[in-house]
VODOGU-555923 format. One record per residue: z, y, x of N, C-alpha, C in turn. Coordinates in steps of 0.1 Angstrom, whole numbers, m for minus. Layout:
n_up | n_north | n_east | ca_up | ca_north | ca_east | c_up | c_north | c_east
Z | Y | X | Z | Y | X | Z | Y | X
...
//
This chain:
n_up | n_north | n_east | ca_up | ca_north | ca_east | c_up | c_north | c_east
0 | m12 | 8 | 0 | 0 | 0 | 0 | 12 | 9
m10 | 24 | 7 | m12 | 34 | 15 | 5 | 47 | 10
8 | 46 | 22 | 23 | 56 | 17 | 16 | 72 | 19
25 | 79 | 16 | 22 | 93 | 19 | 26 | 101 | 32
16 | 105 | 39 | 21 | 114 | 50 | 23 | 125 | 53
34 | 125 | 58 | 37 | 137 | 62 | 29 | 151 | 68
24 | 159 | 65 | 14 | 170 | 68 | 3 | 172 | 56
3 | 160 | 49 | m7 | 158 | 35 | m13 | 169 | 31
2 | 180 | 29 | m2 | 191 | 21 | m4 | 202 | 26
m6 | 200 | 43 | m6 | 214 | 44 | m17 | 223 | 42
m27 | 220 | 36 | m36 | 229 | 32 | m32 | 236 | 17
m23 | 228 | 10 | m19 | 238 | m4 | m1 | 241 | m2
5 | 234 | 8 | 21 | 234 | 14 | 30 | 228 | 2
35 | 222 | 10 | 46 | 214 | 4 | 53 | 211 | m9
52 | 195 | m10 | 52 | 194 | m24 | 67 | 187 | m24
79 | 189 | m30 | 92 | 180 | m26 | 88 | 169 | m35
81 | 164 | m42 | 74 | 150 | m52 | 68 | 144 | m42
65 | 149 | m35 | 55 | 141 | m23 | 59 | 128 | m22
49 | 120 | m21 | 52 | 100 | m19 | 64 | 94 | m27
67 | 98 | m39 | 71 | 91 | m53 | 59 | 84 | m60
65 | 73 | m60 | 59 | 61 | m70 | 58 | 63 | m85
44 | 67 | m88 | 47 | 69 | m108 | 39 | 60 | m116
43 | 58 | m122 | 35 | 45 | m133 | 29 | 50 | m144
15 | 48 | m143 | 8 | 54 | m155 | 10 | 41 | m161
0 | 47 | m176 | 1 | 37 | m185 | m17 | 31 | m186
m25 | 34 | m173 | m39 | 25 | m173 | m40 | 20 | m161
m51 | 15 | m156 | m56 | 7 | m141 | m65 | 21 | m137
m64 | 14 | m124 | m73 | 26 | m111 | m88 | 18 | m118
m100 | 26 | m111 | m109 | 21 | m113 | m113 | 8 | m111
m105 | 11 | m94 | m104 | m2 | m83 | m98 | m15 | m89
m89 | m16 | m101 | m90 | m26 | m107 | m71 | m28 | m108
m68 | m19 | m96 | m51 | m22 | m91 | m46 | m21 | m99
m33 | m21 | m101 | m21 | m16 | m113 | m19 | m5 | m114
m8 | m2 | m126 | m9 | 14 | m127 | m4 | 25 | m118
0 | 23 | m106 | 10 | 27 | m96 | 4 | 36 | m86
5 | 45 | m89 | m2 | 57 | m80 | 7 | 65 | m69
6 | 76 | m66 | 16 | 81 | m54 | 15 | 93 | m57
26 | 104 | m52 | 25 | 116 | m55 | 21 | 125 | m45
11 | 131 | m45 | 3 | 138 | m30 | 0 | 152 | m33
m9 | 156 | m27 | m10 | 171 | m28 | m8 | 175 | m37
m10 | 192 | m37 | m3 | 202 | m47 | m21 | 211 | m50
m21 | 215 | m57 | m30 | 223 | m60 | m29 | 235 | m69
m37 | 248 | m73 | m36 | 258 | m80 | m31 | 256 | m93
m34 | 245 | m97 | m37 | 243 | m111 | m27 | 233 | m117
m27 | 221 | m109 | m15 | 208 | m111 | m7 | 215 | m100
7 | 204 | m106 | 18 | 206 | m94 | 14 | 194 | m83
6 | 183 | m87 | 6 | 173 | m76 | m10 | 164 | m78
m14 | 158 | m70 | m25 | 146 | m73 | m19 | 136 | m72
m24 | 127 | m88 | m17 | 113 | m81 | m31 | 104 | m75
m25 | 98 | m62 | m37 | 87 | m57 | m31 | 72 | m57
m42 | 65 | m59 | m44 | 50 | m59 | m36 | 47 | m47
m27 | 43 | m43 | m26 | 38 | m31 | m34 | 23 | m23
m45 | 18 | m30 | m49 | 10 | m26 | m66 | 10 | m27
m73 | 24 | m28 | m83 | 25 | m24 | m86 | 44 | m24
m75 | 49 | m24 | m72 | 64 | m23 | m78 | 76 | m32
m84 | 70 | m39 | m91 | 79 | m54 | m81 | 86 | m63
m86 | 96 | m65 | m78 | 104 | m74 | m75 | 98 | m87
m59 | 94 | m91 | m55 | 91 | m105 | m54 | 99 | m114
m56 | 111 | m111 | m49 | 123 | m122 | m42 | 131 | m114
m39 | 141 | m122 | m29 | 155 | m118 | m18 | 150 | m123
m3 | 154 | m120 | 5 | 155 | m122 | 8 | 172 | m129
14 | 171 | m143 | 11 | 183 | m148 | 24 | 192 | m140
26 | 204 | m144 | 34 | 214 | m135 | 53 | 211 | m146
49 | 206 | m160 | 56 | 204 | m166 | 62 | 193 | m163
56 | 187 | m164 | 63 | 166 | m158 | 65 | 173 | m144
64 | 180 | m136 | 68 | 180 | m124 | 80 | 186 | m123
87 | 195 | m131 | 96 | 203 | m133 | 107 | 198 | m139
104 | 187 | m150 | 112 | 172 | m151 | 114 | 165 | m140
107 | 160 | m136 | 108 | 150 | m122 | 120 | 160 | m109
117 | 171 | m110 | 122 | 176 | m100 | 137 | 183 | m103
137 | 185 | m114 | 153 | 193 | m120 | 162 | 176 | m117
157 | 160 | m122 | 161 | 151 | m122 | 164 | 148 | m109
159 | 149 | m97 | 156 | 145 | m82 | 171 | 155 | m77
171 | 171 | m85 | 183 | 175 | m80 | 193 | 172 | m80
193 | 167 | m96 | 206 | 160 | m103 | 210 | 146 | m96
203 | 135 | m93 | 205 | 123 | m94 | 201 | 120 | m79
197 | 125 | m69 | 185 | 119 | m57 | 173 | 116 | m64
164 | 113 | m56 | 150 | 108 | m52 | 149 | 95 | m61
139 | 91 | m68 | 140 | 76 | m71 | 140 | 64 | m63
144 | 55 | m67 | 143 | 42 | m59 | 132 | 33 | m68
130 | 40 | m81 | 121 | 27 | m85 | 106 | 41 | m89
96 | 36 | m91 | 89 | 45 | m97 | 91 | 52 | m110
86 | 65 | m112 | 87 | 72 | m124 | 76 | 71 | m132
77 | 65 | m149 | 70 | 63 | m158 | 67 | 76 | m164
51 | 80 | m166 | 47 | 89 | m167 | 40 | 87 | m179
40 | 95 | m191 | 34 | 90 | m206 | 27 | 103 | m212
18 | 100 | m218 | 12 | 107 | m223 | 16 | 112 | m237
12 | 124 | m245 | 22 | 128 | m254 | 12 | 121 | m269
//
């Protein structure tokens, strides 16, 4: 499984989501499970999620779900298992 590296973002700067495990609810194209990674930051989303096993973009991570994820990360640490991510 491709992890996240360190420097990833320095072209849009640092994301504290960076290399969290989130579980969508479909498959990559590539066929994998629903298990994507949390990587760069952009103008528009708070994060990209990528395949970790053929590096294609899964989706954005919205700036809202990010803002959950991250008020939670203050409260509780970092996760140990991935975060389920659902559509409304």
């Amino acid at each position: 499984m491709t992890e996240y590296l360190p420097g990833q973002d320095d072209l849009f700067g640092a994301n504290p989501l960076a290399g969290i495990h989130v579980k969508l609810g479909r498959r990559c194209e590539c066929g994998s499970d629903t298990l994507v990674i949390v990587g760069a930051t952009s103008k528009l989303h708070a994060a990209m999620l990528a395949c970790p096993h053929c590096n294609r973009n899964g989706g954005w991570l919205s700036k809202d779900a990010a803002s959950f994820v991250t008020a939670v990360i203050e409260k509780f640490g970092r996760p140990t298992e991935p975060v389920v991510v659902r559509r409304k």
